[in-house]
MARVEXMAR-723539 format. One record per residue (C-alpha): x, y, z; residue in one letter. Coordinates in steps of 0.2 Angstrom, whole numbers, plus 5000, padded with zeros to 4 digits. Layout:
N
XYZA;...
END
This chain:
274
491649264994X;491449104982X;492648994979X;492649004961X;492949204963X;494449154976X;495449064961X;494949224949X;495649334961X;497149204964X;497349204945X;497749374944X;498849394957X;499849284952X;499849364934X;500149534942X;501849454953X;502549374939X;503049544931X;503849594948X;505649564953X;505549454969X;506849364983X;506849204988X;505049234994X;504249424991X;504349554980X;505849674984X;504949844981X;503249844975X;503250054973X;504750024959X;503549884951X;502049984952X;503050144942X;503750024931X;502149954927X;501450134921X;500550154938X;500750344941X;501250334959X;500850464974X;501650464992X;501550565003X;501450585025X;499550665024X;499450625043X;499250475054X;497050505053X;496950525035X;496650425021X;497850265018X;497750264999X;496450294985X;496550224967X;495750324952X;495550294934X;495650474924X;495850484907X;497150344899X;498150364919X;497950244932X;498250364948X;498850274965X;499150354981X;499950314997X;499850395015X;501750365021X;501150425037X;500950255041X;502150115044X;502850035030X;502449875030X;500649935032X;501050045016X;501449905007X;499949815012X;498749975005X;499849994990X;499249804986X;497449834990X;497349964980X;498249864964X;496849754968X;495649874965X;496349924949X;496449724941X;494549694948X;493749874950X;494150014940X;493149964923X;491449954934X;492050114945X;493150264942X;494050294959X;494250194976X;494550284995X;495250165008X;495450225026X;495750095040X;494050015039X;494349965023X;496049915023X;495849815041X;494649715034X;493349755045X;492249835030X;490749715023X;490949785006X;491249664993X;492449724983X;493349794996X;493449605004X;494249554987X;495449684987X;496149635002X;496249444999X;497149514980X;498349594992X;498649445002X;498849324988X;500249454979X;501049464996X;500949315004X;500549164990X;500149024997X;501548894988X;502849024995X;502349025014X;502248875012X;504048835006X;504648965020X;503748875031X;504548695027X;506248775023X;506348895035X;505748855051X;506648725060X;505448595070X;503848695065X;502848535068X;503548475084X;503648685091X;502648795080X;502948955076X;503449095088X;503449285086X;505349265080X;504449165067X;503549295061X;504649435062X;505849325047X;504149315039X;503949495039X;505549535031X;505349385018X;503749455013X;503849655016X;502149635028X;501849675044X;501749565059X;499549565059X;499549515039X;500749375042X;499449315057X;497949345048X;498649265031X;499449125041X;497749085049X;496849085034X;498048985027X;497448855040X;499348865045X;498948905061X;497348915073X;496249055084X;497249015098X;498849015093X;498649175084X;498149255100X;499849165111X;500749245095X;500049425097X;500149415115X;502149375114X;501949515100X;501349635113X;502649575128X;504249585115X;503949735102X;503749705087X;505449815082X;506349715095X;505849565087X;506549615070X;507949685077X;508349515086X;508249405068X;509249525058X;507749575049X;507049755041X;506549855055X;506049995045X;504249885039X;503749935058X;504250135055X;503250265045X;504350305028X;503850475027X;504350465010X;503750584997X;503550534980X;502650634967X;502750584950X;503450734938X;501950774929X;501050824945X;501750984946X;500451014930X;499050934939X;499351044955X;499951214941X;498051174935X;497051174951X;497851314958X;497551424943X;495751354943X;495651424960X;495551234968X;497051234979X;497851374989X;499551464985X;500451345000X;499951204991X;500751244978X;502351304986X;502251144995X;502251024980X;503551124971X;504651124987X;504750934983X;505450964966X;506551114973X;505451234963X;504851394964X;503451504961X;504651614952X;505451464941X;503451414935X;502751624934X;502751624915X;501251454918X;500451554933X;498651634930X;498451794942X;496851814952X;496251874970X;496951774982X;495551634990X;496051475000X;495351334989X;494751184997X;496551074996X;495650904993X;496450734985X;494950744972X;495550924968X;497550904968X;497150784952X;495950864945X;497150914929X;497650764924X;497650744905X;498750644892X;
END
């Protein structure tokens, strides 16, 4: 990635975190900004192989969506990433899929490199790790960091212990080798432990499990289903979330034979409208 497309991608980052209500150092609850920015917002625990996230454009509705299957801080991270996608992305491309791949950064594709680097400048900017660094870390250039160190980064910050290494290194704020001495003291001490130990949030290294489904999707997954894309326990699954059911929404039901739909991410949105 050029330079020049760096500081653009800095830029709006930076545009994006202003809106957002932050601590001393990170922003407090990135799924409240993202709603509160007009985001429509989807979590749910599809299960620990499934998709982390996807982002899609339909109609006048930004759509993002959040596996809470995974650990939170890593939830956070793919909740950035896909913000990323919809400041650079969405006017070229009208939908983004991210699994671990992607999201790990081990995928070669450019615009899903510039995704993650969005979502390390929203949460980790550079000017702020540097002031934790200077203000919070006693003798860092006599001792260095340790993997107490990065556990209070992780709760500054809301990331997860391998997003503060890999942004700290990039950062030139720390080397190869002493990121491997920090995972290795990572592996020994747990990463829970670790947080537990500085009074930090423990529950960045748990799955939320959280579900979280915008009002308005009960009419996307009413549509499907009475197109026939998504079977009847879909449906009593998403109104079980709203303490719904099929009898309090029978006057918008359409009847047909019964026939298990394919109950795919693409489909569940597929009535979206104004």
């Amino acid at each position: 990635m050029q330079d020049n497309r760096k500081r653009e991608i800095r830029i709006k980052a930076d545009s994006f975190r202003v809106k957002c209500k932050i601590s001393r150092y990170g922003i407090i609850d990135l799924f409240k900004e993202c709603e509160r920015l007009g985001y429509k917002l989807l979590r749910y625990p599809l299960g620990d192989n499934a998709d982390l996230g996807f982002a899609v454009k339909k109609d006048n509705d930004i759509i993002i969506f959040t596996n809470s299957c995974s650990r939170l801080s890593r939830e956070i991270f793919t909740l950035a990433h896909e913000i990323g996608h919809v400041i650079l992305h969405l006017n070229d491309e009208s939908s983004f899929i991210d699994d671990s791949i992607t999201i790990n950064g081990r995928s070669t594709d450019e615009k899903e490199q510039e995704a993650n680097y969005f979502a390390a400048c929203l949460l980790m900017p550079a000017d702020d790790v540097g002031r934790f660094i200077d203000l919070g870390i006693q003798d860092f250039g006599e001792k260095g960091l340790s993997a107490m160190d990065i556990a209070r980064i992780m709760s500054e910050f809301n990331v997860s212990f391998d997003m503060a290494l890999n942004r700290l290194e990039s950062l030139g704020i720390i080397d190869l080798k002493q990121k491997l001495c920090l995972d290795n003291e990572r592996t020994m001490k747990k990463v829970g432990n670790l947080l537990r130990s500085v009074g930090g949030n423990a529950k960045l290294n748990e799955p939320s499990n959280v579900i979280d489904i915008p009002h308005e999707y009960i009419d996307y997954v009413i549509y499907n289903y009475n197109h026939n894309a998504v079977p009847k326990e879909t449906l009593e699954k998403v109104l079980a979330c709203y303490q719904l059911s099929m009898e309090d929404i029978s006057d918008k039901l359409v009847s047909f034979d019964d026939d298990d739909g394919d109950d795919d991410l693409d489909d569940l949105i597929g009535g979206l409208e104004d």
